[in-house]
N, C-alpha and C positions, 0 to 999 in steps of 0.2 A: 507786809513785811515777811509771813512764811512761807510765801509765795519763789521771794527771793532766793532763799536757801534751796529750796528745791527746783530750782530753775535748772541748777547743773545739772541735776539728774538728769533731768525730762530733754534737755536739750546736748544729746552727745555729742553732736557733732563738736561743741565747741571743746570737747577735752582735752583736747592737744594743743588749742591754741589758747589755756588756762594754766598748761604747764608748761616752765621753763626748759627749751632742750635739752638733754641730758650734759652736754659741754660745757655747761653756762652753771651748772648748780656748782656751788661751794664744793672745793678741793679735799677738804678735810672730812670727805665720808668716807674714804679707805677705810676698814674694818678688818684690818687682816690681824691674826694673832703674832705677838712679838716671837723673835727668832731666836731663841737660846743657847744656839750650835748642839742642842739636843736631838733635835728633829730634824727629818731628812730634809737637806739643802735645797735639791731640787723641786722637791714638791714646793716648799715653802718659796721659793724666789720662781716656779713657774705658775703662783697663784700669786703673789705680787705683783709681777709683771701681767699677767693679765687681766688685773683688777685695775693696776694704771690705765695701761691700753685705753680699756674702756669711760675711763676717767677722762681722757685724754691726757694725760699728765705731762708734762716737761720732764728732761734730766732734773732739771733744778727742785722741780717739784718731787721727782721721783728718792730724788737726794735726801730733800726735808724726809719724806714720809720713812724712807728705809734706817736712815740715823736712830730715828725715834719707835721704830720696830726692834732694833737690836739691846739685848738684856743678856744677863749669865755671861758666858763662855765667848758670845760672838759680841757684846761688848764687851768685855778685856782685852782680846786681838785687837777689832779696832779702834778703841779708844787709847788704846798703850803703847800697842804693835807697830800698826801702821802710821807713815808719816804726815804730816795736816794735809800735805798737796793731796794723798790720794784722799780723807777724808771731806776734800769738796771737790771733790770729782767722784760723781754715781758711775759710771764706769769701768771707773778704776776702783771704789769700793767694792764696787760687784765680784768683778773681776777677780781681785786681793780674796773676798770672801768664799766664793764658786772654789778656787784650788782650795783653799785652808778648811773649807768642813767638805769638798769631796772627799779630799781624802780618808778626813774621818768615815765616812761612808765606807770607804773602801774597806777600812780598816776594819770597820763591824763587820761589812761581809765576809768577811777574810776568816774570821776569828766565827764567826757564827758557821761556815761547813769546816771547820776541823775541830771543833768541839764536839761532832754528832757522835 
């Protein structure tokens, strides 16, 4: 019987064929931190988007996870703001979101060289 347990060890070859593909594990391991419309847009939606990617994730899927990413500032826009049609469509959420905190980006930058 302790033979068993260390069977994996001893026999690597079979490691890959122990673990499920990475496309196949459960969708709900995205780990990204929520979006606050505090923090810079781009960084945060091109670590999203690549955290899907590798997920494999669907729109639909990407929909679920980015809804339940948004807190603060960028849930008030979209849960207020914006109308249902674009809130089930990840697209057009994206999309609606990308202008409404670039800007605010813009806007820091803006303010941050003429305050020097």
């Amino acid at each position: 019987m302790g033979d068993l347990g260390r069977q994996h060890f001893y026999n690597r070859s079979d490691d890959f064929a122990c673990s499920e593909p990475y496309r196949q594990r459960p969708r709900d391991l995205m780990k990204v931190p929520a979006f606050d419309g505090k923090k810079e847009w781009r960084v945060w939606v091109t670590r999203f988007e690549t955290i899907a990617d590798r997920l494999q994730l669907d729109e639909d899927q990407r929909l679920d996870h980015l809804l339940q990413r948004l807190e603060g500032q960028a849930a008030t826009v979209a849960f207020t703001l914006l109308p249902p049609a674009v809130l089930h469509n990840y697209i057009d959420l994206k999309a609606e979101l990308s202008s409404r905190f670039q800007l605010v980006e813009t806007t820091k930058i803006f303010e941050a060289r003429f305050t020097r």
